[in-house]
PDB file of N, CA, C and O in Angstrom:
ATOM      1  N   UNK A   1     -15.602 -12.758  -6.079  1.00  0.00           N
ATOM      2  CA  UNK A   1     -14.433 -12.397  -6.846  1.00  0.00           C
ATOM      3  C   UNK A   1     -14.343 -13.346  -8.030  1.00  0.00           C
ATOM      4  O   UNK A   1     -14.387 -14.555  -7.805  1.00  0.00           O
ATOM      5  N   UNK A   2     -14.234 -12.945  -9.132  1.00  0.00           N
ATOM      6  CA  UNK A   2     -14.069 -13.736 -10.252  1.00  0.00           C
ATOM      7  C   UNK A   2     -12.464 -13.799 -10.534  1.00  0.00           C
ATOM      8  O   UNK A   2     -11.505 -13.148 -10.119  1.00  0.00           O
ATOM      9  N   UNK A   3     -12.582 -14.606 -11.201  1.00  0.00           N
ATOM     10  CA  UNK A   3     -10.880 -14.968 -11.593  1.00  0.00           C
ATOM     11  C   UNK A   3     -10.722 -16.453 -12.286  1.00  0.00           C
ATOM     12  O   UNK A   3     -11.359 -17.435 -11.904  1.00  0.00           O
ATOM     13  N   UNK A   4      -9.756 -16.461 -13.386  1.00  0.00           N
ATOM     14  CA  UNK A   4      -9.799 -17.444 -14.417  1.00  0.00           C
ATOM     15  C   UNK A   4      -8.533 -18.333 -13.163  1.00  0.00           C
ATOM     16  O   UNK A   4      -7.879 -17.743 -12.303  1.00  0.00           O
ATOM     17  N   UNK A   5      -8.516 -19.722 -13.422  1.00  0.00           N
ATOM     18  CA  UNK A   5      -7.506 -20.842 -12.722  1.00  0.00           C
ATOM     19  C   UNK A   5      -6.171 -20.382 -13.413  1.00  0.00           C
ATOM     20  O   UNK A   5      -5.177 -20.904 -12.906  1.00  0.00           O
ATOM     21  N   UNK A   6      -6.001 -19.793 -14.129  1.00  0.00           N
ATOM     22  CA  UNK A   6      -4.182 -19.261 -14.094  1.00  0.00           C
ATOM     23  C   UNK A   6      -4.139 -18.324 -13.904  1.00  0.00           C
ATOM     24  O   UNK A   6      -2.917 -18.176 -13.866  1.00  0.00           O
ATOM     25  N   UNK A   7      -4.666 -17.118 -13.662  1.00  0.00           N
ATOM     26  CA  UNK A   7      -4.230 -16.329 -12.613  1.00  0.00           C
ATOM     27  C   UNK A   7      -4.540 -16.754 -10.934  1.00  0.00           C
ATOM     28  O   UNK A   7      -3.773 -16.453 -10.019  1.00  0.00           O
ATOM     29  N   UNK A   8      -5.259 -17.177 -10.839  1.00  0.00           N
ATOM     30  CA  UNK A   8      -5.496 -17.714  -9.341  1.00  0.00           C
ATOM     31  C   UNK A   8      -4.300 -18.597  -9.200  1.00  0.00           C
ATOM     32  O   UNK A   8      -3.786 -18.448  -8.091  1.00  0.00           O
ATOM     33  N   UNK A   9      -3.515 -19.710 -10.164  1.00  0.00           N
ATOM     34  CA  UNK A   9      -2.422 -19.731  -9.690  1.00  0.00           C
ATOM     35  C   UNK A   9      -1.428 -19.137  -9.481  1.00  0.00           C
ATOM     36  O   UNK A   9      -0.642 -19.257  -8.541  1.00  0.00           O
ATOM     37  N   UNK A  10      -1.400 -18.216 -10.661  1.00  0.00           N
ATOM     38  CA  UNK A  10      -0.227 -17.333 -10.621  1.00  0.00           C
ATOM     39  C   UNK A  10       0.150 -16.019  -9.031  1.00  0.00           C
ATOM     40  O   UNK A  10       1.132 -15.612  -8.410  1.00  0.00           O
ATOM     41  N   UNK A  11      -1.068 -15.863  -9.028  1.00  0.00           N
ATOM     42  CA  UNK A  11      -1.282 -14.740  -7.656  1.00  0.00           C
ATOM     43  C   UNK A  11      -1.295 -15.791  -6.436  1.00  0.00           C
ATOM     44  O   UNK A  11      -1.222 -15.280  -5.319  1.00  0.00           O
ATOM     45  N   UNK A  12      -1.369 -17.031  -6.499  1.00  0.00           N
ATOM     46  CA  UNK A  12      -0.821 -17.593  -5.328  1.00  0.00           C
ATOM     47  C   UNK A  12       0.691 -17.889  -4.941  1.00  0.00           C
ATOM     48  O   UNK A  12       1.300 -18.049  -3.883  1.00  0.00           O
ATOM     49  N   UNK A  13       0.966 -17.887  -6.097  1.00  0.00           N
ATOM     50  CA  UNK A  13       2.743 -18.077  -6.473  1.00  0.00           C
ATOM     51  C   UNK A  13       3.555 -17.263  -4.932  1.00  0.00           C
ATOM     52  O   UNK A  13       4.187 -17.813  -4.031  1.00  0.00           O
ATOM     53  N   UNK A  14       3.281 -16.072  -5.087  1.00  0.00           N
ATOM     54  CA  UNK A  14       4.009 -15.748  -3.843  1.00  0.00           C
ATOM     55  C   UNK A  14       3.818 -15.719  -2.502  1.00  0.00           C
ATOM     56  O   UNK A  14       4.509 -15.215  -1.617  1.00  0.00           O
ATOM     57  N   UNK A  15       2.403 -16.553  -2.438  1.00  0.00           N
ATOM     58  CA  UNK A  15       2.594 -17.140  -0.817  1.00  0.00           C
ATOM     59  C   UNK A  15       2.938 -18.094  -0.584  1.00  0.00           C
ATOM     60  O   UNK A  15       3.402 -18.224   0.549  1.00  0.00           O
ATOM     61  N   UNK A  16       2.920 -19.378  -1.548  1.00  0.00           N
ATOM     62  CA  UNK A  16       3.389 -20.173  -1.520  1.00  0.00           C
ATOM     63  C   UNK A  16       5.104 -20.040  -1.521  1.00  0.00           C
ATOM     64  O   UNK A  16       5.774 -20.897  -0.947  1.00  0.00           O
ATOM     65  N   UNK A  17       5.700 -18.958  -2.175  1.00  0.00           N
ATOM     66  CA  UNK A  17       7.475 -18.826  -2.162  1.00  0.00           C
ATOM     67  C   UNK A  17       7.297 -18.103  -0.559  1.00  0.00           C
ATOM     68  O   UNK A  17       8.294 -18.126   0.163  1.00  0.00           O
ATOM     69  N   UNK A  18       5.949 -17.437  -0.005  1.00  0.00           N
ATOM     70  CA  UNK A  18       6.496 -17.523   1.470  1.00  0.00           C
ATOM     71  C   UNK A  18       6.278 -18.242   2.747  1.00  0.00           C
ATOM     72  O   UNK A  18       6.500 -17.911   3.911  1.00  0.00           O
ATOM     73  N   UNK A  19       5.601 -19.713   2.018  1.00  0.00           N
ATOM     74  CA  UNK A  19       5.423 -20.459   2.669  1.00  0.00           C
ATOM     75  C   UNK A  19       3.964 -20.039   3.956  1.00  0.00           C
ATOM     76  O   UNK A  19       3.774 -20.289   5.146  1.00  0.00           O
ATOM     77  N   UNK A  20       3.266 -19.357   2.958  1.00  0.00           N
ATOM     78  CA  UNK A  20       2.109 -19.031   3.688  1.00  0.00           C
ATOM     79  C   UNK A  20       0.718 -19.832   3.321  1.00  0.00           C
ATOM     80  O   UNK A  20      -0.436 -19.664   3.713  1.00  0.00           O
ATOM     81  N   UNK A  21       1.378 -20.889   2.294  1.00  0.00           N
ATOM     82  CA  UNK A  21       0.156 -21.909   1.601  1.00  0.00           C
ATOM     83  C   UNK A  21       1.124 -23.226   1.005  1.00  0.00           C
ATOM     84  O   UNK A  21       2.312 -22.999   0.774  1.00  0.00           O
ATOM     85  N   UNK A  22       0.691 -24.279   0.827  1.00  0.00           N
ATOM     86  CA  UNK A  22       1.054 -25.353   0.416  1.00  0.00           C
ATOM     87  C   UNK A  22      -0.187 -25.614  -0.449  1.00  0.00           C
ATOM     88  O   UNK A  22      -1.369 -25.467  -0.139  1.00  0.00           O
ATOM     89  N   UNK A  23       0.597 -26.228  -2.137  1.00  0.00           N
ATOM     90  CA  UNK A  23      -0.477 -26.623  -2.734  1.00  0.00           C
ATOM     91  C   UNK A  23       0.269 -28.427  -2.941  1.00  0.00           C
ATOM     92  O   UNK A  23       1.455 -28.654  -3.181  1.00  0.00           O
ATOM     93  N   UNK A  24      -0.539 -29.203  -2.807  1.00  0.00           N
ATOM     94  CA  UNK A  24      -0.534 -30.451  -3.423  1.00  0.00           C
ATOM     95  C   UNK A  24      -1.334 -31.225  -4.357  1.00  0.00           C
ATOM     96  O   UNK A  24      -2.123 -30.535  -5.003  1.00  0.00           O
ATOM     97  N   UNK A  25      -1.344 -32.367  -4.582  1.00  0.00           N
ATOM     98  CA  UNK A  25      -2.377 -32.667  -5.717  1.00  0.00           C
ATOM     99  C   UNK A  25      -3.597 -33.109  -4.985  1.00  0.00           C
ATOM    100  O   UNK A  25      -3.860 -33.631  -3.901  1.00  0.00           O
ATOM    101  N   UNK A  26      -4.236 -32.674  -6.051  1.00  0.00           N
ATOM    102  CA  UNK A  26      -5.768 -32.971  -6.000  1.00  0.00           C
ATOM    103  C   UNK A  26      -6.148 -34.360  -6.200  1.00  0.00           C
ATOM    104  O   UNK A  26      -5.296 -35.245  -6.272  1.00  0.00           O
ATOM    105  N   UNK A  27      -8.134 -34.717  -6.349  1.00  0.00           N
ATOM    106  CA  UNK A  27      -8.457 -35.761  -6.539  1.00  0.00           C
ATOM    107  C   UNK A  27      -8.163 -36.613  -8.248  1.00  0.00           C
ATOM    108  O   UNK A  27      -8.295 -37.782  -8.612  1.00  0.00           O
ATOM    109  N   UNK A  28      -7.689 -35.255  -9.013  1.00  0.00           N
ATOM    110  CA  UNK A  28      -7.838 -35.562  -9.967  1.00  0.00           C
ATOM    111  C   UNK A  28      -6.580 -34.400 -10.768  1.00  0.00           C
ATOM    112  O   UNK A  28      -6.399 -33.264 -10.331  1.00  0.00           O
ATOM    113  N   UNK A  29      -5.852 -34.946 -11.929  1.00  0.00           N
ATOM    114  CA  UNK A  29      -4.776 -34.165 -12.942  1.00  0.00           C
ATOM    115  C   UNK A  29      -5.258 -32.955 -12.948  1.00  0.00           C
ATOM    116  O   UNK A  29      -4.430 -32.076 -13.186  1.00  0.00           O
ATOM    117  N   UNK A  30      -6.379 -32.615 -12.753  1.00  0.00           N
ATOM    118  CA  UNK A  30      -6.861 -30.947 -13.225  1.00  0.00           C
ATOM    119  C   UNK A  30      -6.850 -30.327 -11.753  1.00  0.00           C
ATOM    120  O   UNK A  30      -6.851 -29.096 -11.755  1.00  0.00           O
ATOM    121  N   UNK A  31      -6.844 -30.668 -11.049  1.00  0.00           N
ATOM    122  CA  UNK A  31      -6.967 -30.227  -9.367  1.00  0.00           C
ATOM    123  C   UNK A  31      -5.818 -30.475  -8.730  1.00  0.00           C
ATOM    124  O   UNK A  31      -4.958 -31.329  -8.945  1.00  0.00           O
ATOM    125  N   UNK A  32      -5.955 -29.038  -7.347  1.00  0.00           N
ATOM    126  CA  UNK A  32      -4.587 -28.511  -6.791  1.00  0.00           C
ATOM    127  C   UNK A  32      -5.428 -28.883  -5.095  1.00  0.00           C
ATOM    128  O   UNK A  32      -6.647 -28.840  -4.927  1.00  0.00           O
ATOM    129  N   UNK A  33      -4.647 -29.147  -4.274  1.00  0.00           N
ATOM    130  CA  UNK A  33      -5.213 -29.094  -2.814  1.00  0.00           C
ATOM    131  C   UNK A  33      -4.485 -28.021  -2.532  1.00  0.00           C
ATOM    132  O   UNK A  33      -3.318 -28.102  -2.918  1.00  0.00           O
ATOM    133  N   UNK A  34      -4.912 -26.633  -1.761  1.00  0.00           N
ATOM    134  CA  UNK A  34      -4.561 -25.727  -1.428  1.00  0.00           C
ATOM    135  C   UNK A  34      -4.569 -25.623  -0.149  1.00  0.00           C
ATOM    136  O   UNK A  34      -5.638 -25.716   0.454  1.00  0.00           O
ATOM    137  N   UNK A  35      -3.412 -25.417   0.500  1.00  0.00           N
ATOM    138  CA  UNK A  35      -3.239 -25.350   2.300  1.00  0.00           C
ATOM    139  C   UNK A  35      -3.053 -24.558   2.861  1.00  0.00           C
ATOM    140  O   UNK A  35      -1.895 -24.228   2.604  1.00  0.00           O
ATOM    141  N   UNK A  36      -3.646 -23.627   3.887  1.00  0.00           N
ATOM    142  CA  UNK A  36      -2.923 -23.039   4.676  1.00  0.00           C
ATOM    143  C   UNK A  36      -2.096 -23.267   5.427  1.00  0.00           C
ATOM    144  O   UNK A  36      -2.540 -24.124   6.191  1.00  0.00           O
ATOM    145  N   UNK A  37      -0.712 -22.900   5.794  1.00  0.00           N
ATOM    146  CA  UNK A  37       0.140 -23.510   6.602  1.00  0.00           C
ATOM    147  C   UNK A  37       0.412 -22.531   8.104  1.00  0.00           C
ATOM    148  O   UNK A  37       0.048 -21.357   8.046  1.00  0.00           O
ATOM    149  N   UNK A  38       0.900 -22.922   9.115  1.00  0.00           N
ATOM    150  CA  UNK A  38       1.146 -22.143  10.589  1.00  0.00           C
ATOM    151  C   UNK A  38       1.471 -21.370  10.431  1.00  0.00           C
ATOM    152  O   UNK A  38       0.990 -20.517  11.176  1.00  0.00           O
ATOM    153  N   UNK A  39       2.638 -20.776   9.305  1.00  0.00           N
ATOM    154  CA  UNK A  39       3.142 -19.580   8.954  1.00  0.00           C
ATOM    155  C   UNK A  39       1.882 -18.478   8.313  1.00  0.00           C
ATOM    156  O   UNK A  39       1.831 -17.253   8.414  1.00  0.00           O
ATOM    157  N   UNK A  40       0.930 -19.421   7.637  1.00  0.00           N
ATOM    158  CA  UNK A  40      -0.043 -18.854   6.805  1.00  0.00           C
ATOM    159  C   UNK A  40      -0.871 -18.079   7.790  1.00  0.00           C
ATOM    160  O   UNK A  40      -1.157 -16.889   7.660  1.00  0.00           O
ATOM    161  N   UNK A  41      -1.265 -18.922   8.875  1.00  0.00           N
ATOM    162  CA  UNK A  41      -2.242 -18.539   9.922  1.00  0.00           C
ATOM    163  C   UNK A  41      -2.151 -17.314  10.757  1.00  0.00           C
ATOM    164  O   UNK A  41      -3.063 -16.556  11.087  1.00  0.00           O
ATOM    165  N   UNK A  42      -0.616 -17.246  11.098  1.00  0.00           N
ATOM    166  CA  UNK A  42      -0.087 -16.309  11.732  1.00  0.00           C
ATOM    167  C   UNK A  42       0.250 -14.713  10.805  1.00  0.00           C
ATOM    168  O   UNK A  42       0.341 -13.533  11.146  1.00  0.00           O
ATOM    169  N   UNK A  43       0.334 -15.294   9.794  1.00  0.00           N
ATOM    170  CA  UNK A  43       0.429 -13.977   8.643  1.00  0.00           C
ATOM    171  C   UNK A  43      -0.973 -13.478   8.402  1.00  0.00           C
ATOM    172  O   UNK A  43      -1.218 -12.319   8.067  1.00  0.00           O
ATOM    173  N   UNK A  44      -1.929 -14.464   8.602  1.00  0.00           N
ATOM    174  CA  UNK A  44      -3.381 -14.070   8.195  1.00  0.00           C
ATOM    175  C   UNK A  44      -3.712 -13.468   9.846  1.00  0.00           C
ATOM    176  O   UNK A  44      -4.483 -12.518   9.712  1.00  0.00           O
ATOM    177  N   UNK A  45      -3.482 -13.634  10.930  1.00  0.00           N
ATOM    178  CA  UNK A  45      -3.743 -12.980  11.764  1.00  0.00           C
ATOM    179  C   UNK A  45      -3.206 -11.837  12.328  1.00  0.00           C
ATOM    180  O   UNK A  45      -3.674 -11.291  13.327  1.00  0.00           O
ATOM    181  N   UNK A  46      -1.987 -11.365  11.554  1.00  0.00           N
ATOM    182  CA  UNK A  46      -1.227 -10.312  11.926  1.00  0.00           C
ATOM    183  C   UNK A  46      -2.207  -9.203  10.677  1.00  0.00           C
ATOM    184  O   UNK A  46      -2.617  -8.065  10.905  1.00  0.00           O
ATOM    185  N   UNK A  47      -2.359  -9.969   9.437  1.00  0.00           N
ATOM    186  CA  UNK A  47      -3.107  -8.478   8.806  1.00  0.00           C
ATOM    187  C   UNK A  47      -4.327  -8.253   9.167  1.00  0.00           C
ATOM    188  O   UNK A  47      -4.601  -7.053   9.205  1.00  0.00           O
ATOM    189  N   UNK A  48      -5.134  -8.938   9.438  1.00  0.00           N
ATOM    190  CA  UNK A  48      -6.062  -9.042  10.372  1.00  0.00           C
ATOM    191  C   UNK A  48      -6.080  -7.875  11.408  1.00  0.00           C
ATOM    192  O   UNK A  48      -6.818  -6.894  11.313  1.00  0.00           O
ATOM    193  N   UNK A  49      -5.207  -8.090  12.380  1.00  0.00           N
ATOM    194  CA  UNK A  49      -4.658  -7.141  13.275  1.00  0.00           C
ATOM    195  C   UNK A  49      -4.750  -5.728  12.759  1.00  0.00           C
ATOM    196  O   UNK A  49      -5.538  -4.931  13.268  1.00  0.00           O
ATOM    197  N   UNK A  50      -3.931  -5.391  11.724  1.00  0.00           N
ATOM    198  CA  UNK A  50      -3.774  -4.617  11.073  1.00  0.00           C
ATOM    199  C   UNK A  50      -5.003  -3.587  10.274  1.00  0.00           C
ATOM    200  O   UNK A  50      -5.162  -2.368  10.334  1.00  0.00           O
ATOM    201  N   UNK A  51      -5.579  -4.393   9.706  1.00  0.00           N
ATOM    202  CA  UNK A  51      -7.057  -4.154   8.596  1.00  0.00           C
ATOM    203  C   UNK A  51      -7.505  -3.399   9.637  1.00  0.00           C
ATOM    204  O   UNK A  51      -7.259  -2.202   9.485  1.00  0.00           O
ATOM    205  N   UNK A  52      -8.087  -3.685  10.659  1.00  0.00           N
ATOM    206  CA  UNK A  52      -8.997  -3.860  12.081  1.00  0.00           C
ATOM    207  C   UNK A  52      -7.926  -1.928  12.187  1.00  0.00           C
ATOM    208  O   UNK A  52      -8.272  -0.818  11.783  1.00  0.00           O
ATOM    209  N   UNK A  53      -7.318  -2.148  12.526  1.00  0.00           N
ATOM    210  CA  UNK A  53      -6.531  -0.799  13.226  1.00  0.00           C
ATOM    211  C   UNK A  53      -6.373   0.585  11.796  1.00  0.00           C
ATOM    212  O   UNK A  53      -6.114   1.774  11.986  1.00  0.00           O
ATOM    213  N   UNK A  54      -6.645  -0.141  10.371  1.00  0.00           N
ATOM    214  CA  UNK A  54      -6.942   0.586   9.486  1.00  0.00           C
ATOM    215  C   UNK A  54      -8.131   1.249   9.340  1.00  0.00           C
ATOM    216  O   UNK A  54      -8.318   2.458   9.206  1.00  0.00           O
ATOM    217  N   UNK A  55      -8.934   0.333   9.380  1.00  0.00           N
ATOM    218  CA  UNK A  55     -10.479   0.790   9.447  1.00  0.00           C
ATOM    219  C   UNK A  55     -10.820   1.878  10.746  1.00  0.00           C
ATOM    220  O   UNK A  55     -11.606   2.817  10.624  1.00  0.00           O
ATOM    221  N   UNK A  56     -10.278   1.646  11.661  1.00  0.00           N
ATOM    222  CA  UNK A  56     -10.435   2.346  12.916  1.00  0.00           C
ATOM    223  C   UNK A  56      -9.923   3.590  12.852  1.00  0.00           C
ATOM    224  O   UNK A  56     -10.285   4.496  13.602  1.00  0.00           O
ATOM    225  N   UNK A  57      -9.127   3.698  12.033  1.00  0.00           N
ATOM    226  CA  UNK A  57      -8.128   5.105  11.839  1.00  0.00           C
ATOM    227  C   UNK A  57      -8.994   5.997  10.831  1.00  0.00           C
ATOM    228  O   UNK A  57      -9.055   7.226  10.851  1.00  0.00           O
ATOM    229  N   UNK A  58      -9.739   5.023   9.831  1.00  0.00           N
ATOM    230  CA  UNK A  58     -10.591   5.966   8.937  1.00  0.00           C
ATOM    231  C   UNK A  58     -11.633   5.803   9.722  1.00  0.00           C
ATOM    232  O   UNK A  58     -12.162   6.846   9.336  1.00  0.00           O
ATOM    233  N   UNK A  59     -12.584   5.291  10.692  1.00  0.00           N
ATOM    234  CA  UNK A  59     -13.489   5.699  11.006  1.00  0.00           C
ATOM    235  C   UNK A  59     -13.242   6.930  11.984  1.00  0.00           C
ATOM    236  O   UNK A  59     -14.093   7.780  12.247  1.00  0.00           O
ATOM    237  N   UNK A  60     -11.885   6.889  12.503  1.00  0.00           N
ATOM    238  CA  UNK A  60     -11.841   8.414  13.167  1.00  0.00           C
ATOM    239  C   UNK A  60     -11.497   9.600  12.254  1.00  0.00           C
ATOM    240  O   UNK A  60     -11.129  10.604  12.865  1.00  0.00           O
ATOM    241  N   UNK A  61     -11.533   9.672  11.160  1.00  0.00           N
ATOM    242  CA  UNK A  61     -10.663  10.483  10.177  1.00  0.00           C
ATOM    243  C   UNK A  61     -11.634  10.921   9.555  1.00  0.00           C
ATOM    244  O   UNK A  61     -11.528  12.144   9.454  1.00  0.00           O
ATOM    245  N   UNK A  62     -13.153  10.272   8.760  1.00  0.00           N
ATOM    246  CA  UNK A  62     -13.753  10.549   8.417  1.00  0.00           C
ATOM    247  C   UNK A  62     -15.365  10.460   9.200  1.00  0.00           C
ATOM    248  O   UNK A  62     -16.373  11.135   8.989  1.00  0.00           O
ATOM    249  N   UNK A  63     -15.124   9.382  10.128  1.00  0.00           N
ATOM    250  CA  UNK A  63     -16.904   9.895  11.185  1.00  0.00           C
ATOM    251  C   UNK A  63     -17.203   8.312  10.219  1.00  0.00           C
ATOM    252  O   UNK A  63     -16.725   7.877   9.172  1.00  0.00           O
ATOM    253  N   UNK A  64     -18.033   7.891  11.008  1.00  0.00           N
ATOM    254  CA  UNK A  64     -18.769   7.018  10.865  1.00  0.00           C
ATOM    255  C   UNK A  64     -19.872   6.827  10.104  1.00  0.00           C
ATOM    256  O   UNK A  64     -20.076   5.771   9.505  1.00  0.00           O
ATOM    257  N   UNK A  65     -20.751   7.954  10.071  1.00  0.00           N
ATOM    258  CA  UNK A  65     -21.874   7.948   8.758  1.00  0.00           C
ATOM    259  C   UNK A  65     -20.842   8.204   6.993  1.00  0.00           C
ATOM    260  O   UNK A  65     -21.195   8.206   5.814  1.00  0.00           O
ATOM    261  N   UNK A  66     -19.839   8.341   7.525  1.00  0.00           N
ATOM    262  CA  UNK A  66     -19.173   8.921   5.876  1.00  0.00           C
ATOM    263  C   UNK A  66     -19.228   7.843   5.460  1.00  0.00           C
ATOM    264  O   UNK A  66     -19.858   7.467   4.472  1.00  0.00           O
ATOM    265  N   UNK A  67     -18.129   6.805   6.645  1.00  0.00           N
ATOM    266  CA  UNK A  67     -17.634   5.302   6.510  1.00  0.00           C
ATOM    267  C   UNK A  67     -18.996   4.542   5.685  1.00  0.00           C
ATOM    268  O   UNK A  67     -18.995   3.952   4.604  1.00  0.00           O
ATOM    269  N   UNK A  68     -19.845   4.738   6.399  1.00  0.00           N
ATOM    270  CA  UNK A  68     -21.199   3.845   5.779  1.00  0.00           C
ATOM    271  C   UNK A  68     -21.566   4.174   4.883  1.00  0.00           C
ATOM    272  O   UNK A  68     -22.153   3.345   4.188  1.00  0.00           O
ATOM    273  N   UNK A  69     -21.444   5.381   4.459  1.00  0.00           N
ATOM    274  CA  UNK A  69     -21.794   6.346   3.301  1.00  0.00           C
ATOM    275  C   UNK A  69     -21.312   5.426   2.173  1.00  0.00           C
ATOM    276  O   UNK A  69     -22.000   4.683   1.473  1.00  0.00           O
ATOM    277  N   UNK A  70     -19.605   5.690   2.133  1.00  0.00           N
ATOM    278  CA  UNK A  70     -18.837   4.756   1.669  1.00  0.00           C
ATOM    279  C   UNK A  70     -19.015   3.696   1.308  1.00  0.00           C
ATOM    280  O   UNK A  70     -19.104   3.559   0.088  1.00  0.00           O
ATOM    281  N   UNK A  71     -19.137   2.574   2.106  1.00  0.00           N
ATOM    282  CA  UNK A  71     -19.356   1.591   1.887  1.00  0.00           C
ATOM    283  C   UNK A  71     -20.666   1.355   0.718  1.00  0.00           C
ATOM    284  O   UNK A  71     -20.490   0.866  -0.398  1.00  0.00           O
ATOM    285  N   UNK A  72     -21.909   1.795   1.229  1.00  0.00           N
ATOM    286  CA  UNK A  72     -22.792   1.757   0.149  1.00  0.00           C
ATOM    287  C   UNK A  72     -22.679   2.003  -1.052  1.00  0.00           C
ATOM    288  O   UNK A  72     -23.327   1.283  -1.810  1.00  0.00           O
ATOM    289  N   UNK A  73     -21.917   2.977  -1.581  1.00  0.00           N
ATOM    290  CA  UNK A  73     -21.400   3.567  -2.514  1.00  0.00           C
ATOM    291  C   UNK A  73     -20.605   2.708  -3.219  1.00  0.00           C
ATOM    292  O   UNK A  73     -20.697   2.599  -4.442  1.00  0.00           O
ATOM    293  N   UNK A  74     -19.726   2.002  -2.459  1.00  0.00           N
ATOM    294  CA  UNK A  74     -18.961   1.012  -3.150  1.00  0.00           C
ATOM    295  C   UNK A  74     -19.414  -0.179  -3.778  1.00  0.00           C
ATOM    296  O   UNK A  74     -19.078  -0.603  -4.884  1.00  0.00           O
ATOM    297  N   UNK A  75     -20.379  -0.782  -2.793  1.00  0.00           N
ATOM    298  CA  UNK A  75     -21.326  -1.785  -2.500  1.00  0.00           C
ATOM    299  C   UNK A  75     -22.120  -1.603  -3.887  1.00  0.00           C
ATOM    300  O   UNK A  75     -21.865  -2.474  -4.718  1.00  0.00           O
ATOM    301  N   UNK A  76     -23.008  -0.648  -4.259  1.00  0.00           N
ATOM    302  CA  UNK A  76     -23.533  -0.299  -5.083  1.00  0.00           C
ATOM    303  C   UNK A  76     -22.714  -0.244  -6.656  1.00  0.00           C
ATOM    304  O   UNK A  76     -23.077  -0.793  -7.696  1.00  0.00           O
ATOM    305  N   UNK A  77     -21.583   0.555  -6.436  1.00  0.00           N
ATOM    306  CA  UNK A  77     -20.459   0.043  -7.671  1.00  0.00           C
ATOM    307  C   UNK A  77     -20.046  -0.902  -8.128  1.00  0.00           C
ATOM    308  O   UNK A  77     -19.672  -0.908  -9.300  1.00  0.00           O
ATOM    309  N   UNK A  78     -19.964  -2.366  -7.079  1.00  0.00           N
ATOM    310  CA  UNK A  78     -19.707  -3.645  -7.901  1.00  0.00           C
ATOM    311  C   UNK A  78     -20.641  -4.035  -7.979  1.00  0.00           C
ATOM    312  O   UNK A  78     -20.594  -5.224  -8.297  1.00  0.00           O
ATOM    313  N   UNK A  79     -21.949  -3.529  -7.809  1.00  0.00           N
ATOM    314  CA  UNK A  79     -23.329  -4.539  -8.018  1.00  0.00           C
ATOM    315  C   UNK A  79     -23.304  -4.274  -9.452  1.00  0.00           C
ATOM    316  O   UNK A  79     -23.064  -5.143 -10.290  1.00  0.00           O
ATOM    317  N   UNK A  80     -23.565  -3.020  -9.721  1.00  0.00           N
ATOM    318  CA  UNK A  80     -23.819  -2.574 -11.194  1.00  0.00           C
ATOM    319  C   UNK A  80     -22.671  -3.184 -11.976  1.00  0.00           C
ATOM    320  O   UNK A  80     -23.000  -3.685 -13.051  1.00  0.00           O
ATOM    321  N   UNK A  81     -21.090  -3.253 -11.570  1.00  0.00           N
ATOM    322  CA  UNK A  81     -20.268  -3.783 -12.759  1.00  0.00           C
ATOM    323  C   UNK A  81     -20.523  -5.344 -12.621  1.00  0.00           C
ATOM    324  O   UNK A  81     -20.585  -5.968 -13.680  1.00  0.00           O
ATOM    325  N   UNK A  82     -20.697  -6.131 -11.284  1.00  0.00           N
ATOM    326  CA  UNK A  82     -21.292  -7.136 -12.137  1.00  0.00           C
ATOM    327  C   UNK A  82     -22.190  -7.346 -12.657  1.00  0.00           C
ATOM    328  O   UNK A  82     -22.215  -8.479 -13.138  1.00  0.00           O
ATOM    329  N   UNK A  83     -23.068  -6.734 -12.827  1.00  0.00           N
ATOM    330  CA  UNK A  83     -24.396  -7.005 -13.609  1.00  0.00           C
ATOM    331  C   UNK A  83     -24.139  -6.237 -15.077  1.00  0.00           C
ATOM    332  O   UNK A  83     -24.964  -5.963 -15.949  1.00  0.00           O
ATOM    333  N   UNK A  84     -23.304  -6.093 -15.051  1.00  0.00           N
ATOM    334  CA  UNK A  84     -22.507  -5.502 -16.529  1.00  0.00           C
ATOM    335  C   UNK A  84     -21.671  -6.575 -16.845  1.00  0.00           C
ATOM    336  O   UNK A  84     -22.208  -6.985 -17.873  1.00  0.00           O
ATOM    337  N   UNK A  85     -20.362  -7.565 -16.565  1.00  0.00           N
ATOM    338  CA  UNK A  85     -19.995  -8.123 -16.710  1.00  0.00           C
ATOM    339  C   UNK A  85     -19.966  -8.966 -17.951  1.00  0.00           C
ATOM    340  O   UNK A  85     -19.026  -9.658 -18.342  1.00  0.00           O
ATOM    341  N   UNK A  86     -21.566  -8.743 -18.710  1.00  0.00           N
ATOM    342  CA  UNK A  86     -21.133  -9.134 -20.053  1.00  0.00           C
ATOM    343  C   UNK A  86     -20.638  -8.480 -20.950  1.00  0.00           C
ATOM    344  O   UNK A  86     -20.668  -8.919 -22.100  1.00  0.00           O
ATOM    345  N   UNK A  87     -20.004  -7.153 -20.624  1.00  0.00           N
ATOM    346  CA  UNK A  87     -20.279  -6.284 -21.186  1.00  0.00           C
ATOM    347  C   UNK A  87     -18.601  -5.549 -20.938  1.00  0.00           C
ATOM    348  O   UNK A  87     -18.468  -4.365 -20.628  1.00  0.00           O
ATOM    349  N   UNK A  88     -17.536  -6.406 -21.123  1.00  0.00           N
ATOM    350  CA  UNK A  88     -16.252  -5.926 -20.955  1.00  0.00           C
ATOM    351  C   UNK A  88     -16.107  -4.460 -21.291  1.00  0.00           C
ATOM    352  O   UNK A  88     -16.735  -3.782 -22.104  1.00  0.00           O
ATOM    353  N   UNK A  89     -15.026  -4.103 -20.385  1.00  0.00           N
ATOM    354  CA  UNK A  89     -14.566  -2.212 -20.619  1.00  0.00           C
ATOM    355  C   UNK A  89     -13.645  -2.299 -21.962  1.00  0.00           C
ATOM    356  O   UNK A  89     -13.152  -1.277 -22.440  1.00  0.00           O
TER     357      UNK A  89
END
């Protein structure tokens, strides 16, 4: 995943307002220590939970060779845009 350091802060902004990360300082003025916190863990294991019972619902919905079908397909779509990447839309 690419991403410039102010949006990566900015899109952390609201786990941190839900107390699902703690950032503190780093080794150095330009650096953040980023934490997961108990609340974090438990939120990361409930979607978890979740993902898992998503995927399961489309592998019954669409069959299992589609699913893989899929996936390749996708797989194959960000290969090519990153290897485009110099090459903004």
């Amino acid at each position: 995943m690419q991403m410039d350091a102010s949006t990566l802060t900015r899109n952390m902004q609201p786990l941190v307002g839900q107390g699902w990360l703690s950032i503190g300082a780093g080794s150095d003025a330009r650096s953040r220590l980023v934490d997961v916190t108990e609340a974090g863990r438990i939120k990361q294991a409930e979607g978890q939970r979740a993902w898992k019972e998503a995927q399961e619902a489309l592998n019954d919905l669409l069959g299992l060779d589609c699913v893989v079908s899929l996936h390749q397909l996708l797989d194959a779509c960000i290969a090519r845009l990153d290897d485009d990447s110099d090459h903004p839309v």
